[in-house]
N, C-alpha and C positions, 0 to 999 in steps of 0.2 A: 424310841421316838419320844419327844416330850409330850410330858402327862398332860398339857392341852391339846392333844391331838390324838390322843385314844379315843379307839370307836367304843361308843356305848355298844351295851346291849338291846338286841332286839331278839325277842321272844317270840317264836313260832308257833300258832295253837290252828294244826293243822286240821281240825275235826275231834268229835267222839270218842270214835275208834285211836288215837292216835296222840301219844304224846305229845306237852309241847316243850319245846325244849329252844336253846339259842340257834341262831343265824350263823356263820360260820364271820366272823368279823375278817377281813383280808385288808383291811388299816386305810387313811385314808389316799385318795388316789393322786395322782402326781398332778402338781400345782397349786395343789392347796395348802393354804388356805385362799381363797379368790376376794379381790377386793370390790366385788359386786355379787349383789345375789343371783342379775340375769347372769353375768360368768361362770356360776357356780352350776344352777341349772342347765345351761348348755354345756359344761364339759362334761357333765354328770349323764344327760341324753347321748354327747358321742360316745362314753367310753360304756355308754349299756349297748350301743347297737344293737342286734338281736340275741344278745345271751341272754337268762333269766335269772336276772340277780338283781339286787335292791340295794339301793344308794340312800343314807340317811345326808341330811346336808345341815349342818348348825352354823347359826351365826352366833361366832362370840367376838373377845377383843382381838383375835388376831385377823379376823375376817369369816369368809363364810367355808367352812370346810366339808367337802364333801368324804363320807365313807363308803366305800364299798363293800359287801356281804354276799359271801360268792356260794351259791345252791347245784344241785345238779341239772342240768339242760333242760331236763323235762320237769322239772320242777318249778311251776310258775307260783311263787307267794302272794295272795292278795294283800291288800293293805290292812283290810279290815282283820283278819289273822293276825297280827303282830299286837305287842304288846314294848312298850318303851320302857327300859328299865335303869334308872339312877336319874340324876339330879338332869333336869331338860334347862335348852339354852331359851336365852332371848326368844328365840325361832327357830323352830327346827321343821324343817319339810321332809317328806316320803316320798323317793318315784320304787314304785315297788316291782316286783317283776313281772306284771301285765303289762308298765306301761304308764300305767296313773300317777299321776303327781297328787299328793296331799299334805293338807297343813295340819300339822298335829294340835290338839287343842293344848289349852293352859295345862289342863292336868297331865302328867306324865304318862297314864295309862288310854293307848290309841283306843281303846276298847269302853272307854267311858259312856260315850253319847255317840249315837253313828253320825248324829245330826253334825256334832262338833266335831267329827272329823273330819267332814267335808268342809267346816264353816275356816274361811280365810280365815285373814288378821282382819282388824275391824281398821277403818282407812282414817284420815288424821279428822277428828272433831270424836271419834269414839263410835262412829257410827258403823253400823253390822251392816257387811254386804249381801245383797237377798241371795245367798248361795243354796244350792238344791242339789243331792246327789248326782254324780254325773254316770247315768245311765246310759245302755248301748241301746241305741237310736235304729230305726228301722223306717223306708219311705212307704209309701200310697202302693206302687209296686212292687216293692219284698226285693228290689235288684241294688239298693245303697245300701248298704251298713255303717255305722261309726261309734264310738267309743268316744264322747273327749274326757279330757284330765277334770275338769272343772265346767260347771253350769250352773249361770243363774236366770230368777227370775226377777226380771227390777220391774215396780211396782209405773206407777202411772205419773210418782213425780221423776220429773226426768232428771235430778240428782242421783238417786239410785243408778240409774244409767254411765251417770259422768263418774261417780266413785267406781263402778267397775271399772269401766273402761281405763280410768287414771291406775286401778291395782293393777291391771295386767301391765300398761304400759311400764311402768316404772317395777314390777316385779319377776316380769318371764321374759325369756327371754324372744327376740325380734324372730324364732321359726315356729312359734307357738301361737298359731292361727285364732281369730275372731270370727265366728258365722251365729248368727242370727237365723233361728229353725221359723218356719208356719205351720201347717198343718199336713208338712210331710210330704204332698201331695205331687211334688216335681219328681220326672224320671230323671233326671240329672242329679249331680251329685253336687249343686250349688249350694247346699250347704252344712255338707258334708264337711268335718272337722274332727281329729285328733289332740285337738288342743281347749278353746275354750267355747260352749255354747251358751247363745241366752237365748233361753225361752221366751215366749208370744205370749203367756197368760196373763200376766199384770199387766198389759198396754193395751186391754180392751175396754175402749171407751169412745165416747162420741160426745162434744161439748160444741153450742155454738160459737161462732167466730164475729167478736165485738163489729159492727159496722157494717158488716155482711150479711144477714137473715138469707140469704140465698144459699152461701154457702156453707159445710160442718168440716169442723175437724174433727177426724176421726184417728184414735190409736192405732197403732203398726198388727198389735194381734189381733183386732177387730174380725172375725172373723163376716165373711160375704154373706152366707142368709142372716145376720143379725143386722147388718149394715142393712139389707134390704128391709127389713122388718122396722126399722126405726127409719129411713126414710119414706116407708110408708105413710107412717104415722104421722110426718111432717108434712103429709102431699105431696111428695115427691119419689123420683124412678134413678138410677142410673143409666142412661142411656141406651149404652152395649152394656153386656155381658159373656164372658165364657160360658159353658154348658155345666159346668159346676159351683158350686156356692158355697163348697165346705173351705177354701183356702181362706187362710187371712188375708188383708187387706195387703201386709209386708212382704206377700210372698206372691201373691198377683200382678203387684204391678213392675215391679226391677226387673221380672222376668221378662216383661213382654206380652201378655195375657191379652187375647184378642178376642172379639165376636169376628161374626160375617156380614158388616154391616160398610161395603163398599164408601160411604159417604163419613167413616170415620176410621180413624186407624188404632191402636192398644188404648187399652184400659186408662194405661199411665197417662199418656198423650191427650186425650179427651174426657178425663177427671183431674188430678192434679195441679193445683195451681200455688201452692205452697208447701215446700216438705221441713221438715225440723228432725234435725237428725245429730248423732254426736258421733266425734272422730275417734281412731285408734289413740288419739291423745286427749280425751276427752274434753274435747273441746264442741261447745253448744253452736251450731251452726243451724242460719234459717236460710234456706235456699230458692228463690223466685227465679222468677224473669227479668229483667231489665224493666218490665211496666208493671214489675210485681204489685201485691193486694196489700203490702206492710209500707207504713209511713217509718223513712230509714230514721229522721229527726226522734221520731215518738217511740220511737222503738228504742231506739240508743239511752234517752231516759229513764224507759221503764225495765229496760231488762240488760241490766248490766251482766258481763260477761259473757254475754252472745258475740256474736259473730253475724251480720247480715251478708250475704252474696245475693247481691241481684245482676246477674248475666245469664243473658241469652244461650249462650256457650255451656256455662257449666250448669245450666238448668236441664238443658236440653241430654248434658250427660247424665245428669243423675235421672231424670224420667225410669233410664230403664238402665240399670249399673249391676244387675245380677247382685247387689249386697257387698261389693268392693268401695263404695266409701267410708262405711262407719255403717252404726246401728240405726234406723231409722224408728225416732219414736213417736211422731204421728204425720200426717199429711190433711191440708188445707182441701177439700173436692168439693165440685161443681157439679149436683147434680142438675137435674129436669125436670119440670111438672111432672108427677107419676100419670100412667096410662097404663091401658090395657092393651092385650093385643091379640089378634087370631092368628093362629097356626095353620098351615095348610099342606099337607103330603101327598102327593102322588108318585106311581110307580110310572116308572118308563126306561130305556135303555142308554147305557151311555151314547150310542149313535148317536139314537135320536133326540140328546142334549149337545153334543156337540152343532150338530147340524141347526136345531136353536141359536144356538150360541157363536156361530161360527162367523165373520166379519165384523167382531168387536160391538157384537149386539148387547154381552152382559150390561154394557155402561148405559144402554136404551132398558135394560129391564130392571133396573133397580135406580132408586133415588142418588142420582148423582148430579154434576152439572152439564152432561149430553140432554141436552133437549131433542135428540134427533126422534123419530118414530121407529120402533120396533119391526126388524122384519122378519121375526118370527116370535110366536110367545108359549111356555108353559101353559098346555090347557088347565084349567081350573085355579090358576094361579093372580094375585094383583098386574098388573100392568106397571105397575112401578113399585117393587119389593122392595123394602125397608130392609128387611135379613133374607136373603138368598144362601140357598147349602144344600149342597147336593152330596148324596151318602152313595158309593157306587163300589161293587166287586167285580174287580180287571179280569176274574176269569170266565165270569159268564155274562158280565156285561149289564146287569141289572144294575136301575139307578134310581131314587127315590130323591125328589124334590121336596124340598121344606123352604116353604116360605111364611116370613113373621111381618104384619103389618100392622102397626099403633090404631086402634081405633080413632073415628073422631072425639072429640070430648063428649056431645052430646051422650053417643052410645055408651062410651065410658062409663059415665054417671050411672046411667042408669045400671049398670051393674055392680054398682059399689054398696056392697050389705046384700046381696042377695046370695043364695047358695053356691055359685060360679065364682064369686067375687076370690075368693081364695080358694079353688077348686085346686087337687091332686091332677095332672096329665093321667086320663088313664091310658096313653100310650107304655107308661111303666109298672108293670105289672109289681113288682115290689113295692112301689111307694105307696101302692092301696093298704098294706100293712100299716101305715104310718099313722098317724094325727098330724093335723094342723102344729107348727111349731109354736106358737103362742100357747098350744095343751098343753105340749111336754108331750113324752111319747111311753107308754106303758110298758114294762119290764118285761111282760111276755111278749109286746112286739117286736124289741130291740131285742133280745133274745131267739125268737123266730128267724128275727132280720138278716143277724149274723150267721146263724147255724144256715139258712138256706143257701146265704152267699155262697158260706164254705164247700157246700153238697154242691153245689152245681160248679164252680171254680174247682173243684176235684177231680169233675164226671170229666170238664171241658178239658184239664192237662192230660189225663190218660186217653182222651180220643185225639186230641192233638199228635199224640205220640204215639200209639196204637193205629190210627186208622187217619194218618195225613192228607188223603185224597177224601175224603169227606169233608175237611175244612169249604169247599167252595159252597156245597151243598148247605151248609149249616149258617153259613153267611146269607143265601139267597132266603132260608128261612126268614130270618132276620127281617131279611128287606121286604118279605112280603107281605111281614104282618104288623109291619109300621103305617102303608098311606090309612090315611081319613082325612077324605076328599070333603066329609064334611066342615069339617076342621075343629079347632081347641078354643076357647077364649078361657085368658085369665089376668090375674096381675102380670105385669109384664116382666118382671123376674121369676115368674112360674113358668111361665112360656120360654125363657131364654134358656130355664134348666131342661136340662136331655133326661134328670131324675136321678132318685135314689139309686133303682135297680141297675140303670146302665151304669153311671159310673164308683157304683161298690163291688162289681163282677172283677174281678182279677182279670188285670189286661197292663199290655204295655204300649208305649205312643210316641212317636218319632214325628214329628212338623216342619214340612223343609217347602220353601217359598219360590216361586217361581213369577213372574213378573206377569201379569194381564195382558200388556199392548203387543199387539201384531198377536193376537190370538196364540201367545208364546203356552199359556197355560193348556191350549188344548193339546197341544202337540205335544204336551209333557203326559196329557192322561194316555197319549197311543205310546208312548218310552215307557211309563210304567207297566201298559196293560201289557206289550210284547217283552218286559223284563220278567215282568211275573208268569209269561206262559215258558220262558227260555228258563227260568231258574227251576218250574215244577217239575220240565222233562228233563233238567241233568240231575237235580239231587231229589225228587218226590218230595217236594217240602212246596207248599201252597200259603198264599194271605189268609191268617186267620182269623181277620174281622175286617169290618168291610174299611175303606178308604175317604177320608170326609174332605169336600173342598169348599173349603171358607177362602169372603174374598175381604179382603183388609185395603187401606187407604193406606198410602205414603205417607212415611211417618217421619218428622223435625227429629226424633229421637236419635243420639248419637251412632248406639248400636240397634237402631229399627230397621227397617226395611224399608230403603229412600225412594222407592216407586209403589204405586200400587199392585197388589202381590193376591196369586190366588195360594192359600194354605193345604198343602197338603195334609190332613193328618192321618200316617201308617198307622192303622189300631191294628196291635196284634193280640188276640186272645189267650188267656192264661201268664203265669208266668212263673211257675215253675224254674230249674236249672234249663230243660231242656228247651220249654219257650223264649228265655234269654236268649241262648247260644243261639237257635233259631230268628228273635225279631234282630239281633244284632247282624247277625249274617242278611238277611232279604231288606234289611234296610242298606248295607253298605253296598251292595248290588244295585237298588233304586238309587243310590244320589251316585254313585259313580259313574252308571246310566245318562241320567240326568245334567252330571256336572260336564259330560264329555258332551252332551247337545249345546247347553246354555252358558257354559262355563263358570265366568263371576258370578252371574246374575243367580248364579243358586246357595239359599242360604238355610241356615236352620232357629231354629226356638229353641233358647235358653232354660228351659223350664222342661223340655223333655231330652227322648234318648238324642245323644248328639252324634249324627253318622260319623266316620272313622275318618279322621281326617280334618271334617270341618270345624273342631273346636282348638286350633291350632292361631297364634300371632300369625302366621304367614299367612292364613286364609283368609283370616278376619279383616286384614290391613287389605287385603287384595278385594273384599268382597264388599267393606262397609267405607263407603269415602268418607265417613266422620269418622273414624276408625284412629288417626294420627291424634285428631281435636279431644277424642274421648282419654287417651294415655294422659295425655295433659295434664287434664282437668281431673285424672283420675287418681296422678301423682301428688297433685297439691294437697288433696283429701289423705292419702293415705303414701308417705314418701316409704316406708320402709316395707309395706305390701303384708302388713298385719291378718290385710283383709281379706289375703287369696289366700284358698286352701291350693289342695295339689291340681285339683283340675284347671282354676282358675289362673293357676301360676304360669301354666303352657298355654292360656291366650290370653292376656296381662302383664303375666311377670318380666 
């Protein structure tokens, strides 16, 4: 073979115990040398398919040449074990036999700097990419796992951002996926990636918006109780809320993230009024409405190499895009004068909410635009609820009412500075461990916090699995030692969280929608409740946390839910292997149940477990009429589909 095509050596330092010695070199592989380096990389990915062997790849004058170094089967070499040995080219990358791709640094020994072996090439002006080991990733529920090749963290100017994103483009090749992580926090595997991640820690920030004093821009990692804490401080509330505050701002809203607040529909929908975000090509896109908040003239002046889109259309796509256009690095929101609110619980029986509810009365009990009269009402509860949500177990039929209502201003005030003003829910029994977050929270409580989780997330998988017909039992628990008829007052982001302890308990959660009109939702709670008695007597397998029904506004959002919809959400307890196998089985039971009564009209939430079936192009085109408009507009953003991992590929690709 000519002497520019001999494999270097690579040295193996397999541990301690154990010699290191060379790779077995097997020369380089056919077609090489490649006259791109994405070519090189992909033929170097097909030809590892699952063996465990490691591929050196160098660019010199003939092009980019891939080697192969063949080990035995069960022999997986990390990268960090090798050791590069003789004269190194221009470039030279590693896919080693995990899997991982790496760029070797300047000096010839991989072993130098662990930092520099992660650290690319530096992009054209000499500037260093914010690269960060690419660690194996784990979600909120312990059910996604991922490895990517490469991760960074880009900082909060958003060139950082556009130089990654242009290194991958023009570097990897077109199956080596982009996902942008939050705070983990989704049962879905949106963004999940074997290929490249960027972290949410450097995009946390909040700056006001020129011309606007009403509204902020806030950074994509922003995480929810900060954003709450600095809109306080401004006098101002987020309207809705989900029941947790730990997600970023980037991973709440493309999902789809809802309250139960009938007179508005997701997070995205009724906050968002400008996103800024950049492409698989790194290209700086500001994305509006058509009556968007950005002067297009003034814009064009001052910020040369943007990109404006103001359409209705692809505004309305991007709202909620699960992360398939590009990385999003901050968004324009619209909050609300801050307010307080009461909380109110009582216990009662699914019956006897239906039989409330039944003749399309919810839209008489909660602030909507029915002016009609109520002909039946929750005792103890408002007359016209602000947040309605009923938490109910299908096997014994117990049902607890929450209802959240803004105080007037007056009352407000006067509880602002007083010892309620920032009160803990003592509905959750964990977060009395806490401090106020403004403290910080004390190392033996965050220690306490964790180790109790764990103890009881342990107790609850071995009795799940152990003793199955006690799940109803331990669920009615639950629901009886929730009402206080007295009620809560607090900030009204203290009120909208469900708390620390409920959701850091190990649980899984499945949210599948069914349409409010012609009383379609109640009929869905007697298909659940008679699935859930049909499924305990064939396999002894019972709900193991109770069942939540939030009700959401119809939403302009391409992939929302085009009517107004009440939320199921399946909470199942634990989640161990054998709570997976378990909530995955009792949830595809439920929406098969379900989809065979309502058919189209049943859908799910992108952001948790997605039922078998319904994360599929065919369902989605059938279920969502913006469904055609969203590919679109979602091809213009991303033509070569950078932006789907595997899941996203089967309802996208």
């Amino acid at each position: 073979m000519p002497s520019a095509l001999r494999s270097p050596n690579l040295i193996w330092h397999p541990g301690l115990a154990r010699d290191a010695r060379p790779l077995r070199a097997d020369g380089p592989i056919s077609g090489s040398p490649f006259t791109t380096r994405g070519a090189a990389l992909q033929a170097a990915t097909a030809a590892r398919k699952n063996d465990a062997v490691t591929f050196l790849i160098e660019h010199g004058p003939e092009g980019f040449t891939v080697h192969r170094y063949g080990e035995n089967a069960r022999t997986h070499v990390d990268g960090h074990e090798l050791r590069f040995e003789g004269p190194q080219k221009a470039e030279t990358w590693l896919l080693d036999a995990t899997g991982a791709l790496h760029k070797l640094a300047n000096s010839r020994f991989v072993k130098s700097t662990e930092r520099d072996f992660f650290q690319p090439a530096a992009v054209t002006g000499g500037r260093k990419l914010p690269s960060v080991p690419a660690e194996k990733q784990v979600n909120h529920g312990r059910n996604v796992t991922w490895t990517p090749r490469f991760a960074f963290r880009p900082g909060r100017d958003i060139e950082q951002l556009v130089d990654v994103m242009k290194w991958v483009q023009h570097t990897l090749p077109p199956d080596v996926k982009v996902k942008a992580v939050g705070a983990r926090h989704a049962w879905s595997p949106a963004a999940a990636t074997d290929g490249v991640l960027i972290h949410p820690e450097g995009l946390e920030f909040t700056e006001a918006v020129e011309g606007h004093p009403e509204l902020l821009r806030v950074g994509s990692g922003t995480r929810v109780r900060d954003l709450n804490q600095t809109l306080w401080q401004r006098g101002q509330s987020l309207p809705v809320l989900g029941g947790f505050d730990g997600q970023t701002v980037g991973g709440v809203l493309p999902t789809g993230t809802h309250g139960s607040v009938l007179s508005r529909a997701s997070l995205a929908e009724e906050l968002v009024r400008s996103i800024d975000l950049v492409t698989p090509a790194g290209e700086k896109v500001r994305l509006e409405p058509s009556n968007g908040i950005t002067d297009a003239a003034a814009f064009a002046r001052s910020n040369p190499g943007w990109k404006l889109i103001k359409s209705d259309d692809a505004f309305n796509a991007g709202l909620i895009n699960v992360g398939t256009f590009g990385v999003v690095h901050s968004y324009v929101l619209a909050p609300v004068p801050r307010f307080h609110m009461k909380e109110v619980r009582t216990l009662t029986t699914g019956a006897e909410a239906e039989r409330i509810l039944r003749g399309g009365n919810l839209t008489k009990l909660m602030q909507t635009d029915d002016t009609g009269e109520p002909t039946a009402k929750f005792p103890g509860h408002p007359d016209r609820a602000y947040h309605l949500e009923l938490l109910w177990n299908p096997h014994s039929d117990k049902l607890v009412v929450t209802s959240r209502q803004p105080l007037p201003e007056g009352a407000s005030e006067k509880l602002r500075g007083t010892a309620g003003d920032d009160a803990r829910p003592s509905r959750d029994l964990f977060r009395t461990l806490t401090v106020p977050e403004e403290f910080g929270r004390p190392r033996w409580a965050v220690a306490l916090f964790d180790e109790l989780h764990a103890v009881v997330g342990t107790v609850n998988d071995v009795s799940n699995e152990l003793f199955p017909s006690q799940a109803p039992k331990q669920v009615d628990r639950l629901l009886e030692m929730m009402p206080d008829p007295g009620g809560f007052i607090g900030r009204s982001y203290t009120v909208f969280n469900i708390g620390d302890g409920a959701n850091q308990l190990p649980a899984q959660s499945a949210t599948i929608s069914v349409p409010i009109a012609h009383d379609q939702y109640l009929e869905a709670m007697d298909v659940l409740r008679q699935t859930a008695k049909q499924y305990a007597a064939e396999h002894g397998q019972y709900q193991t946390g109770p069942i939540s029904l939030r009700f959401v506004k119809g939403s302009k959002a391409l992939l929302g839910d085009p009517v107004d919809v009440c939320k199921f959400e399946i909470i199942f307890s634990g989640n161990d292997k054998a709570d997976q196998a378990h909530a995955k089985a009792l949830t595809a039971a439920y929406t098969k149940a379900l989809a065979a009564k309502f058919g189209n009209d049943v859908r799910f939430h992108f952001g948790q477990l997605a039922p078998e079936g319904f994360d599929s192009k065919a369902r989605l085109n059938a279920t969502l009429p913006g469904f055609g408009k969203f590919q679109d507009v979602r091809r213009q953003f991303d033509p070569s589909g950078r932006m789907l991992n595997a899941w996203q590929e089967q309802m996208f690709g």
